[in-house]
N, C-alpha and C positions, 0 to 999 in steps of 0.2 A: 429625204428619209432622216428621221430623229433615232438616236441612239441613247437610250436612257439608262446608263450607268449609275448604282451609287454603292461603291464599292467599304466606304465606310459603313452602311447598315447591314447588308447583303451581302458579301464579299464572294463568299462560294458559288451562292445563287446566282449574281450578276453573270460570275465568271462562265460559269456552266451554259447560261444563255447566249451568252456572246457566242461560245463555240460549238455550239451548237446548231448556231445560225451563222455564222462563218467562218467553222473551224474548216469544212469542205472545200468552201472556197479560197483560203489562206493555203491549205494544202494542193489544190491543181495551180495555182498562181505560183508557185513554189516548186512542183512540179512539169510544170512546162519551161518555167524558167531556167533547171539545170536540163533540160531536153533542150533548148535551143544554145543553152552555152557549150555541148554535147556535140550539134551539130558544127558549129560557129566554128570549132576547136578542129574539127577533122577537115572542114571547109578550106581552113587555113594551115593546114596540114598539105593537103591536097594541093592547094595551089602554093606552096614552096617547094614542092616537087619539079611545078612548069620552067622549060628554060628561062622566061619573061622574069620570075623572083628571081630566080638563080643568077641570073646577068644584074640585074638590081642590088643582089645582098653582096655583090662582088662588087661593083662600083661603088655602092655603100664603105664597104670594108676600103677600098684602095683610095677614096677621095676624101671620107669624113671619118673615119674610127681609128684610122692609122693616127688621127692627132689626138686619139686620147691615150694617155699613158696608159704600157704596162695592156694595155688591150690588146696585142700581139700575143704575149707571154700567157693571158690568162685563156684565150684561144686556143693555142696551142696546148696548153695543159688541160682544158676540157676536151676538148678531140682525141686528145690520147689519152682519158677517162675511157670515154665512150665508145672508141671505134677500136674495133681488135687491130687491125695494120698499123693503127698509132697516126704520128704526124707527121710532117715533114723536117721538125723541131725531131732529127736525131745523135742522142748521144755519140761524142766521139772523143777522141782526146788527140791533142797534137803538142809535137814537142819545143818548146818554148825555152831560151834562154837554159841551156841543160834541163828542164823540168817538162814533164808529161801530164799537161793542164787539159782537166774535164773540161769540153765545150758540147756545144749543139750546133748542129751544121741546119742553118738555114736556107741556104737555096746551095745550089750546085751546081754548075755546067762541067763539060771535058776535061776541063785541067784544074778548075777554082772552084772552091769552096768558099763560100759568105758564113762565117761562125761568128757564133757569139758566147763570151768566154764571161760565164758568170762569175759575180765575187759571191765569199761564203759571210755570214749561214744564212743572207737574202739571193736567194736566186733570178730575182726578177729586174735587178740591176747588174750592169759588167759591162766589157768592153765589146766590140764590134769590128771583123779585121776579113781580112779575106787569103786568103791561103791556099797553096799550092795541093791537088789534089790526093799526091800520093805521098803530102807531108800528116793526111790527117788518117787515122784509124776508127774505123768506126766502133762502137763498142754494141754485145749483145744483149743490152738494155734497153729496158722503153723510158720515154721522161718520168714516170714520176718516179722512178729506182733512182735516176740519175737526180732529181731533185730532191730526195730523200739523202742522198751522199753526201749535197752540197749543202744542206745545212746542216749535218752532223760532221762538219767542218773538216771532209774526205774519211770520215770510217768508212772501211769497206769497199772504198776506191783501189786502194792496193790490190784486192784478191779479184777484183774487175779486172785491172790492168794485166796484172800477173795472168790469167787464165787466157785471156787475148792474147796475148805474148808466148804462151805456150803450147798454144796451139798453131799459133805460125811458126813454128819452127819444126815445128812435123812435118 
């Protein structure tokens, strides 16, 4: 099939025929194609649901993603965007050389806690220490309150601390 354009004599004219004669089918081609990206998207939806992804995006995360930097940190701070209970990344603070330093308690068992004690006002760098359980306090904050402290270089941490601390003693 010949398409005879000449858009320097004709311009409107041309235009008009063209879509006229395949404005229809530029539009269902276009419409079927967000119908199937529509489908594709909920397909792939559905199947991260199945245990088989689910055991996958974990072996992912624990063999390949743990070596990208900083993909721990940026994890955890999207999970505790999105999910109301937050993350396992919870605010706490433990007492260090006389001082009462903002950490996030990373894993936990009976008696130890695995913290990581960020520097300010980058939070996604700091140390990494493991500590006794009933040395660490947990704070009634979610990350991003407590990543909002850490780089306004402890404002705010005070009346945190402070409110913790006066209520245990009631």
């Amino acid at each position: 099939m010949r398409l005879d354009l000449n858009l320097a004599s004709q311009p409107y004219e041309d235009a008009r025929t063209f879509y006229v004669r395949w404005g229809t089918a530029l539009a269902m081609v276009t419409l079927i194609s967000i119908i199937l990206l529509v489908i594709m998207c909920l397909a792939a939806g559905l199947f991260m649901r199945t245990s088989i992804a689910q055991r996958f995006v974990k072996w992912l995360e624990d063999k390949v993603l743990v070596y990208i930097p900083g993909y721990s940190y940026i994890k955890a701070r999207s999970e505790d965007s999105l999910t109301a209970a937050g993350t396992n990344w919870r605010p706490a603070f433990v007492f260090i050389d006389d001082n009462e330093v903002l950490c996030f308690v990373i894993d936990e068992t009976e008696n130890y806690c695995s913290i990581f004690l960020p520097s300010a006002p980058s939070p996604s760098s700091g140390t990494v220490c493991v500590r006794e359980k009933k040395l660490v306090t947990f704070l009634p904050i979610n990350m991003t309150e407590a990543v909002f402290i850490i780089r306004q270089f402890g404002k705010g941490g005070a009346a945190v601390i402070g409110k913790v601390k006066s209520e245990t003693r009631i």
